[in-house]
C-alpha positions in Angstrom: 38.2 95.2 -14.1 36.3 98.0 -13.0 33.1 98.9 -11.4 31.2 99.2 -14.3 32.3 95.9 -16.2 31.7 93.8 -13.6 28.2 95.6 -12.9 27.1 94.8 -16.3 27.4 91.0 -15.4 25.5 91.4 -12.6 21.2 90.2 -12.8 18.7 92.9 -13.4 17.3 94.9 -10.5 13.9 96.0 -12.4 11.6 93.8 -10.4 13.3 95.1 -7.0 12.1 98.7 -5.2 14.7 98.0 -2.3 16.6 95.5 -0.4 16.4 95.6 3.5 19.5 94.3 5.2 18.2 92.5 8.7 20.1 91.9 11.7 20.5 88.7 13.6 16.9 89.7 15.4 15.1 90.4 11.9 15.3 94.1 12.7 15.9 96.3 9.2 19.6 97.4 9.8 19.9 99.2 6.2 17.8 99.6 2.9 19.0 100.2 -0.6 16.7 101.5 -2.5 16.2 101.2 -7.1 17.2 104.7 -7.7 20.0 107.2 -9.2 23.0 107.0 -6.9 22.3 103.2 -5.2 21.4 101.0 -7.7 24.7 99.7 -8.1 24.8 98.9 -4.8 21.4 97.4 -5.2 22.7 95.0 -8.0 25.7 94.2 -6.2 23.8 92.9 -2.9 21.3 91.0 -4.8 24.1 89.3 -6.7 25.2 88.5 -3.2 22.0 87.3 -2.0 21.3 84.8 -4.6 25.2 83.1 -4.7 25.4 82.8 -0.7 22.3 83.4 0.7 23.1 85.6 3.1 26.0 88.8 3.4 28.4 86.8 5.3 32.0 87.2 5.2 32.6 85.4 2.1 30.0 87.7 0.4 31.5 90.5 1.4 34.7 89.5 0.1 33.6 89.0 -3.2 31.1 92.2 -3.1 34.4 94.3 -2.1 36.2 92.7 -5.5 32.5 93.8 -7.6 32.9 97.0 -6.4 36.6 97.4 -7.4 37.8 101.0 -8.1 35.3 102.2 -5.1 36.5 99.6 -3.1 40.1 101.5 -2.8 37.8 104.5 -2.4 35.9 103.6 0.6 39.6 102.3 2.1 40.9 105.5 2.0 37.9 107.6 2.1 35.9 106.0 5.4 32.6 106.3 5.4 32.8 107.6 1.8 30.6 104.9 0.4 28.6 103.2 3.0 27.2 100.8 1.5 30.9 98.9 0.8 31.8 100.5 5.0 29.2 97.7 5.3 31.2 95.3 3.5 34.1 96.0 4.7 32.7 95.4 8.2 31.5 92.1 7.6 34.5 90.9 6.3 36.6 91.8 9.1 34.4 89.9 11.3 30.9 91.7 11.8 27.7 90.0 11.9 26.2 89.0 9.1 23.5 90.6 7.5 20.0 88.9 5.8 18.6 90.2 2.7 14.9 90.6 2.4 14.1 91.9 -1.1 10.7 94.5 -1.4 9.3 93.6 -5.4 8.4 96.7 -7.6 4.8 96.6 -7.8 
């Protein structure tokens, strides 16, 4: 399936303005903000959040199937898409990340 299909299973992202990814220390290590060009990505990591609680490496995994066609982009493409670099990364054995979601006001 691509990208798109498996996007439109995904839960809304209205009540969201970003998601911070945090570091082991609770430092803001990326954000992904509700707006043209990310909010894919947006529904994709809050997908992840609420199934494992965390992007770990088993979120990752199943992020990198969500993200399908632009999966094989990123591969051969580095840096291409960085939000699934970040993916990637965690799957092969970087730290995980914790999602701390900013609410639309």
């Amino acid at each position: 399936m691509s990208f798109a299909e498996n996007l439109k299973k995904l839960p809304g992202i209205s009540h969201l303005a970003a998601i911070n990814l945090l570091d082991a220390d609770g430092n803001v290590a990326a954000t992904i903000e509700n707006k043209a060009g990310s909010q894919g990505s947006l529904a994709v990591y809050n997908h992840l959040a609420q199934t494992y609680g965390s992007i770990n490496a088993e979120a990752a995994k199943k992020g990198l199937e969500i993200f399908a066609e632009h999966t094989e982009d990123e591969r051969a493409n580095p840096g291409k898409h960085p939000n699934i670099a970040r993916l990637l990364a965690i799957e092969s054995g970087a730290p995980a990340l914790r999602v701390k979601h900013v609410f639309a006001v």
